[in-house]
VMD Tcl script that draws the C-alpha trace (Angstrom):
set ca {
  {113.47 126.66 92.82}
  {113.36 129.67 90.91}
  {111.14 130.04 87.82}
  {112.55 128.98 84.78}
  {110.80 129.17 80.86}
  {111.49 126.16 79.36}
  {110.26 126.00 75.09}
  {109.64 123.05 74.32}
  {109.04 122.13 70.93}
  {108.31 118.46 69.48}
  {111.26 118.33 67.19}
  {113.25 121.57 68.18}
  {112.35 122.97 64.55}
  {109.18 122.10 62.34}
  {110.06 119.64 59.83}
  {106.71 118.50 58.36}
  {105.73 114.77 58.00}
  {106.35 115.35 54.00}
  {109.73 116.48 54.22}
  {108.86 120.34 53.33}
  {110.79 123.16 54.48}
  {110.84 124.71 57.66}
  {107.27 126.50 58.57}
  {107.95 130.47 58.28}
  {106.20 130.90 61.31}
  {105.47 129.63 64.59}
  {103.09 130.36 67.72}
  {103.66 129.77 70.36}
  {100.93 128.66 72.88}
  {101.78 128.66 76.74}
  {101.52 126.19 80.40}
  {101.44 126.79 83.86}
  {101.88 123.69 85.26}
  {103.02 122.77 89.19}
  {106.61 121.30 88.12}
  {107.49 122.09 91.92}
  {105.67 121.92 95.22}
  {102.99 119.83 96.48}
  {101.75 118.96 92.81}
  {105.08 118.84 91.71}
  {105.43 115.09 91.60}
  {101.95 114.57 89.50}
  {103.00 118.19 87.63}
  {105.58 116.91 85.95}
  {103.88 113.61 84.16}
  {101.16 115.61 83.51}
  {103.30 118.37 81.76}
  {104.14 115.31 79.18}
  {101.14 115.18 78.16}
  {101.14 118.65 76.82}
  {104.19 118.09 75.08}
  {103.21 114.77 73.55}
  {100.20 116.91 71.95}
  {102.69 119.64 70.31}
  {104.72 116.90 68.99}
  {101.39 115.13 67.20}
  {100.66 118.88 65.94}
  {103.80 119.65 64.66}
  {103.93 116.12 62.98}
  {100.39 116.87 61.43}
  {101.41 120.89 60.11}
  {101.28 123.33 63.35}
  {98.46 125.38 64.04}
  {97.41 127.36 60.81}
  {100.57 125.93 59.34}
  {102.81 127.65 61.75}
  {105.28 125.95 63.99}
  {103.77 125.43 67.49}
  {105.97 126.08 70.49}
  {105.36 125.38 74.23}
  {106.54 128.01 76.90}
  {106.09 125.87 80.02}
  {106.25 127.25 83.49}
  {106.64 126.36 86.84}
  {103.98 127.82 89.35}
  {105.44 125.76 92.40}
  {101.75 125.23 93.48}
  {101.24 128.72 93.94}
  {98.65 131.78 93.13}
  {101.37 134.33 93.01}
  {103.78 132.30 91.20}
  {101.04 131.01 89.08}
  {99.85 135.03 88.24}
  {103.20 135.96 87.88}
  {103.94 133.16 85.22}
  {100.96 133.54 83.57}
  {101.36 137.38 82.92}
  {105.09 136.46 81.51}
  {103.84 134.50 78.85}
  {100.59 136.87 78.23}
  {102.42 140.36 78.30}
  {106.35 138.81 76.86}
  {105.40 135.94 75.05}
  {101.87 137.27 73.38}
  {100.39 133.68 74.35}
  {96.47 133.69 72.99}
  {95.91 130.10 75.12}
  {97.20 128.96 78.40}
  {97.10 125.10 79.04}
  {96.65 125.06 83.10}
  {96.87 125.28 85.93}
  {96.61 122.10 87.95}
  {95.83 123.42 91.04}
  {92.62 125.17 91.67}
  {93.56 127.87 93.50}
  {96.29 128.82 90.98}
  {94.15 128.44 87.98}
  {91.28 131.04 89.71}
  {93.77 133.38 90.56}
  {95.24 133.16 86.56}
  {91.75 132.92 85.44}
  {90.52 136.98 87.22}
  {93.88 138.32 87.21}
  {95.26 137.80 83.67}
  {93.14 135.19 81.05}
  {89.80 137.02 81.53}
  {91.41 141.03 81.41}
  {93.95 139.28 78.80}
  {91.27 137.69 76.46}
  {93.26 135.13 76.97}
  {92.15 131.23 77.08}
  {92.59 129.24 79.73}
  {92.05 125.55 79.68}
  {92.89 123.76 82.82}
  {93.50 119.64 82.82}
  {92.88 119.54 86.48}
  {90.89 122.36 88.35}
  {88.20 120.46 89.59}
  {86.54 123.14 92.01}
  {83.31 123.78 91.12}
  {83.57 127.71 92.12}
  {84.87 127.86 88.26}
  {81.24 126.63 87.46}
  {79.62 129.50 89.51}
  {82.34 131.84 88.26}
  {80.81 130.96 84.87}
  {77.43 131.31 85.44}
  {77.96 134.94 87.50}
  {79.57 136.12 83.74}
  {82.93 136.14 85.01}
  {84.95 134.34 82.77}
  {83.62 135.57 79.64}
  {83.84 132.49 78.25}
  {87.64 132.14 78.20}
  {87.48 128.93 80.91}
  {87.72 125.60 79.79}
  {88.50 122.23 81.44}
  {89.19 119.22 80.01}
  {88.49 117.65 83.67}
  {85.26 116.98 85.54}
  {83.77 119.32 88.64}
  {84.50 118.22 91.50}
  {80.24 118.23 91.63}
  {80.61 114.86 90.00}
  {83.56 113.43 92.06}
  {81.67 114.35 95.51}
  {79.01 112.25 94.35}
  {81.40 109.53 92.60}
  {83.35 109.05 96.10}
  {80.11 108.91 98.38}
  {79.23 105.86 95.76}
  {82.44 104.13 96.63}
  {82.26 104.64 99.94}
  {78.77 103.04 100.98}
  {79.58 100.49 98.58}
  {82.49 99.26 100.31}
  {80.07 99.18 103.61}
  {82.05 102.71 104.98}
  {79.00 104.36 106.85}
  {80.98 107.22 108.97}
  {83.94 109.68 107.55}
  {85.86 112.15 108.99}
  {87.07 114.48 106.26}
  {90.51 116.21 106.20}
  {90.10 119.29 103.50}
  {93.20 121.48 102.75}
  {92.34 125.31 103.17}
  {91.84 126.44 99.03}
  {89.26 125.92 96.50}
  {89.89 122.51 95.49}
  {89.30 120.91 99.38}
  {86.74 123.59 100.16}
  {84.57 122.34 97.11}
  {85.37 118.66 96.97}
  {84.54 118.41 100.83}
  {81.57 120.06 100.44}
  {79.97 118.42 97.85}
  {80.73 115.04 99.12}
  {79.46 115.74 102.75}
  {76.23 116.90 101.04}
  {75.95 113.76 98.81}
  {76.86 111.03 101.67}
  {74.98 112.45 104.14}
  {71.59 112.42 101.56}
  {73.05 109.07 100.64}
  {72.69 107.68 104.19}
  {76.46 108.04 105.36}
  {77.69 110.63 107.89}
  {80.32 112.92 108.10}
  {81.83 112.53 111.67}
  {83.83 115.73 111.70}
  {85.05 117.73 108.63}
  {88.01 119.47 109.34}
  {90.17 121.92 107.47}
  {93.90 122.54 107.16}
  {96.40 124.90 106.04}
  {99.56 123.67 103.66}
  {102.90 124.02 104.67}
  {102.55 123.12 108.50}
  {105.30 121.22 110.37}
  {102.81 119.07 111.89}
  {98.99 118.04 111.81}
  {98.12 116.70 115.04}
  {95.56 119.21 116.01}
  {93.68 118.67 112.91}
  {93.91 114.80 112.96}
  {93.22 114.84 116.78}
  {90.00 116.61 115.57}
  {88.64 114.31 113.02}
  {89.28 111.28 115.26}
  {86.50 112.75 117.99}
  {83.98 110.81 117.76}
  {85.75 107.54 115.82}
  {84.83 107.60 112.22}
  {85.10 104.26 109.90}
  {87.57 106.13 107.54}
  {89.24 109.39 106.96}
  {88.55 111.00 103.71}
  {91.71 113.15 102.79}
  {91.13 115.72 100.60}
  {94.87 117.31 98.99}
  {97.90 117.03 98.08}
  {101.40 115.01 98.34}
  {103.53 116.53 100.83}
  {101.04 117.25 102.94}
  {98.62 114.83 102.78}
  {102.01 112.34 103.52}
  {102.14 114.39 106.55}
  {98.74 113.96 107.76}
  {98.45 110.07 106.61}
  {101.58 109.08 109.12}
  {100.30 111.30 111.90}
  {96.74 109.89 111.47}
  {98.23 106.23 111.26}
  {100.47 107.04 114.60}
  {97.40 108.35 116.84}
  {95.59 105.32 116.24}
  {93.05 106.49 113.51}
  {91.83 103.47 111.31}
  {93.86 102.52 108.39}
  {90.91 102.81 105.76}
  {91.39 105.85 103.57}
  {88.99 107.83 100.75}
  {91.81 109.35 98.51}
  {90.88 111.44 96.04}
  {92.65 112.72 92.69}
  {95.24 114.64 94.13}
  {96.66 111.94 96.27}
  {96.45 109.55 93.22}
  {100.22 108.84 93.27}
  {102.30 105.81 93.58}
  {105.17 108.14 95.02}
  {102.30 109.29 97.92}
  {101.71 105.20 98.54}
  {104.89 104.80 99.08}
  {106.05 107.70 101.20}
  {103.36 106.73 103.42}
  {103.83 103.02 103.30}
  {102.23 100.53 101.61}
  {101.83 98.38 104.46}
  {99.61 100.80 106.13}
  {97.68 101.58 102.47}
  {95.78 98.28 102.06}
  {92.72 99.72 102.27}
  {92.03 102.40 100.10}
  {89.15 103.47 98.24}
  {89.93 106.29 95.30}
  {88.54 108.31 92.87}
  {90.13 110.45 90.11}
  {89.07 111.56 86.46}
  {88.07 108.87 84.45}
  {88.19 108.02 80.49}
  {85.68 106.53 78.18}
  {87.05 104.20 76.15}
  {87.60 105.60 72.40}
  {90.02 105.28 69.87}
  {92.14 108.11 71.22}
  {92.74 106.54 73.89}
  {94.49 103.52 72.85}
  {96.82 106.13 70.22}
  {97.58 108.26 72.91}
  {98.62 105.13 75.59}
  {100.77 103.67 72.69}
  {102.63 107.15 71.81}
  {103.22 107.88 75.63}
  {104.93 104.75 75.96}
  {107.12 105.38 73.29}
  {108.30 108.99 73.80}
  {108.49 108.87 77.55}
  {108.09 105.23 78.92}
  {105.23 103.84 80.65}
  {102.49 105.72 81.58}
  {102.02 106.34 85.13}
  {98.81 105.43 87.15}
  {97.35 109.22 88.20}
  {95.06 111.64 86.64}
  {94.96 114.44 84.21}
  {97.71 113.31 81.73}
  {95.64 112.74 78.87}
  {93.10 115.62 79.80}
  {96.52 117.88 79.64}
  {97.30 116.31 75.64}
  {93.56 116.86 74.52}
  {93.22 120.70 76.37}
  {96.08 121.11 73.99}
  {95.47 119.46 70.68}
  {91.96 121.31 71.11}
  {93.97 124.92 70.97}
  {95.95 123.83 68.52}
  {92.50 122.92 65.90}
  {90.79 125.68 67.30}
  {93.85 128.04 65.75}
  {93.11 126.13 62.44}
  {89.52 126.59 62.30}
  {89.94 130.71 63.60}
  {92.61 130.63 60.83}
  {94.66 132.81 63.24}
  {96.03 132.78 66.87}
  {93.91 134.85 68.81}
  {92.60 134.50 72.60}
  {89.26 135.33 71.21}
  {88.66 133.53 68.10}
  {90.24 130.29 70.07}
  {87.59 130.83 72.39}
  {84.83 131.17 69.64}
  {86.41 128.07 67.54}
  {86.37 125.37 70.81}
  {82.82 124.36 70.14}
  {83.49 124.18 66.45}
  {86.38 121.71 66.73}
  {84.50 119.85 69.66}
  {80.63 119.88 67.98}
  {78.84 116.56 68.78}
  {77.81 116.99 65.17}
  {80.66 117.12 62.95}
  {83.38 114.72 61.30}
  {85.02 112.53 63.99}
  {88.66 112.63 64.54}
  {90.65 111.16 67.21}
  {94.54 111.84 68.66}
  {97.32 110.96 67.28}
  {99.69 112.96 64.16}
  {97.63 111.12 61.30}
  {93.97 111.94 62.62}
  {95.10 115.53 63.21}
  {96.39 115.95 59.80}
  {92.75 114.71 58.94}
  {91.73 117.18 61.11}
  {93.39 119.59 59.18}
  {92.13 118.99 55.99}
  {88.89 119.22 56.64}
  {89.19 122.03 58.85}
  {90.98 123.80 55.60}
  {87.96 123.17 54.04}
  {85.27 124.32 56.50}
  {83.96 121.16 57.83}
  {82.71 121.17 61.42}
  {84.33 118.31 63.68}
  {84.08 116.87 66.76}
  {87.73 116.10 68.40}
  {87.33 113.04 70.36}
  {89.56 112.96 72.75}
  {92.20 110.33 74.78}
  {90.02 111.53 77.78}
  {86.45 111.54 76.20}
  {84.20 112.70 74.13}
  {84.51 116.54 75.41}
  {81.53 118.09 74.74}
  {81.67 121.38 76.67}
  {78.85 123.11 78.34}
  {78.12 126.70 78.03}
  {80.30 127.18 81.31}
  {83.38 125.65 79.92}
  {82.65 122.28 81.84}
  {82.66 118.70 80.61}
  {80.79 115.47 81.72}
  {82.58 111.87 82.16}
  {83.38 108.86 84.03}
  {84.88 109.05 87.42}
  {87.77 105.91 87.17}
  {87.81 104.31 90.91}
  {91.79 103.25 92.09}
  {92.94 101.52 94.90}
  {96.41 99.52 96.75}
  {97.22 96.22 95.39}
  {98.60 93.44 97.46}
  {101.90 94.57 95.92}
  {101.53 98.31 97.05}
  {101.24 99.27 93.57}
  {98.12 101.83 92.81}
  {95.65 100.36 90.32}
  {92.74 101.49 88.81}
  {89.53 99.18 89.78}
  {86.38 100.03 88.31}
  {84.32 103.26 87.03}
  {81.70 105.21 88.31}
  {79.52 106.17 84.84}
  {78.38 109.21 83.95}
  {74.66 107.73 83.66}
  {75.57 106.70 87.56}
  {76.73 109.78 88.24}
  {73.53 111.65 87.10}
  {71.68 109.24 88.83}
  {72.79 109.85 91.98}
  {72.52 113.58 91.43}
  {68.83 113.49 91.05}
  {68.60 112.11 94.10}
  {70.62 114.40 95.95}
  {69.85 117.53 94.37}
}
mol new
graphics top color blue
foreach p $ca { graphics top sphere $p radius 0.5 }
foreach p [lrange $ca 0 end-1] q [lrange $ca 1 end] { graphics top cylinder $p $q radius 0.2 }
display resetview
């Protein structure tokens, strides 16, 4: 498919909740986001989330009382596409704030190749690696990287939880060849081996092959109790039916990337009965339940995977962060995040109303903390978050469910332990 920018805007023009006239200005504020490729099928729910936040900013005034448009682009999954995107919207479209990418491969190569040289911000919904972490603390992003997602240094641990809980002792691991399986593998191997599990063979793979049976040949030598499959649909279809036809056992450890009904299904449910997930969770706030509610009524029901309300609150938190800077620059976004996201201002939550709130107050120089339809969001000095890991499984009826929740108390926990 070849690239194609899409501006979206809430209501095509800005007509304010109080009936004014049009806004005399607008920003825009851009998205990378895998609408094709192996993340295309979770891309494209997630890329409704964005939208769903530029609608609730519009409704509440814009961004510094400017129109706020979306230039959304496809990266297909991929770094080049992904760099090539992102300088279209930098260098044409004089973005100051990038919401993406999903991937974490794409999002590093955006993040050194155009955000930081750019001063441009980057907030990702989904790039879970935790090389962005070490990126951070080398001085390398400058402090332009934000996600609105957890490390994958939480979800290691997380998924080693799940595992031993559900009596799984032994794990071969499947890791796809880029920054997201190269850190998630790793830091679960370390935590379920200190845990008391073992990691029977861990086994990388490239994308795009016509067939896996080398690889899942591999991880079946010696027999593990499970295969933990670290990557994407598409793929990770692939491997799952070649790993079901040799004989491996039919207990999986999924992780957020293959949270997907459509993955369950291409698969087979029939052969998915026993899986054991993990994905980004949410705490329960009042965000939450306004952001379910509006999902449902501008696009239908919303879907069982990851990310989609991390993608509305990366956005929403550009769009205050232009009303606190009072202007729509890469670096005074940057500067304004922890403002609009300080543990000790005014609370407001999603939704058009509480971000007209937001407004006001910001108008008048009040500090406020943006809770968020994902969590409380209270960045670190390395642009990371902490929360909740939610754990998902196969019902009886082949439909994927969430489960339970692995806290962030339980999640520190087990770090001290491991660390």
């Amino acid at each position: 498919m070849s690239k194609q920018l899409l501006f979206v805007s809430a209501a095509c023009v800005c007509i304010l909740t109080c009936g004014q006239a049009h806004a005399a200005c607008t920003t825009t504020i851009g998205s990378v986001m895998a609408l094709t490729g192996s993340l295309g099928v979770l891309g494209q729910q997630i890329a409704k989330g964005v939208q769903l936040a530029v609608s609730d900013l519009n409704a509440a005034g814009g961004a510094n009382g400017c129109t706020v448009d979306l230039a959304l682009l496809d990266d297909q999954t991929a770094p080049s596409v992904g760099v090539d995107a992102a300088k279209k919207l930098v260098d044409v479209q004089h973005v100051p704030a990038i919401v993406g990418a999903l991937s974490s491969g794409v999002s590093g190569a955006i993040l050194t190749a155009v955000a930081v040289p750019g001063k441009v911000v980057l907030i990702s919904p989904a790039s879970t690696s935790p090389t962005f972490t070490q990126l951070a603390k080398d001085g390398k992003t400058d402090g332009y990287w934000f996600r609105t997602a957890p490390s994958d240094a939480l979800q290691g641990v997380a998924i080693a939880k799940v595992a031993l809980d559900a009596g799984i002792k032994k794990v071969a691991v499947l890791y796809l060849n880029n920054a997201y399986g190269q850190g998630l593998s790793s830091e679960f191997a370390n935590a379920f081996t200190k845990l008391g599990g073992a990691v029977t063979q861990n086994v990388v793979y490239n994308p795009s092959q016509a067939s896996y049976r080398a690889e899942v040949s591999k991880a079946m030598d010696p027999a593990p109790d499970a295969l933990f499959l670290i990557g994407y649909p598409g793929d990770g279809t692939t491997i799952a039916r070649e790993w079901i036809s040799a004989g491996g056992p039919q207990n999986f450890l999924l992780p957020d990337g293959l949270e997907s009904q459509d993955f369950v299904n291409d698969v087979g449910t029939q052969y998915m009965k026993h899986v054991h997930g993990t994905a980004a969770g949410s705490e329960t706030t009042p965000s939450l339940a306004t952001f379910k509610q509006e999902f449902q009524t501008k696009f239908g029901e919303l879907p069982t995977q990851a990310y989609i309300p991390n993608a509305y609150d990366a956005t929403v938190i550009i769009g205050l962060a232009i009303d606190y800077a009072k202007r729509a620059d890469g670096m005074a976004i940057r500067d304004a995040i922890p403002k609009v996201t300080d543990p000790h201002g005014k609370k407001v939550y999603a939704g058009a109303a509480e971000l007209k709130k937001a407004e006001k107050m910001l108008a008048q120089h009040e500090v406020i903390q943006y809770v968020g339809a994902s969590g409380p969001l209270q960045f670190d000095r390395y642009g990371d978050i902490n929360a909740p890991m939610v754990v998902w499984s196969v019902d009886s009826g082949g439909k994927v469910k969430p489960t339970g929740m692995v806290t962030v108390n339980q999640i520190k926990e087990l770090r001290s332990k491991i660390q």
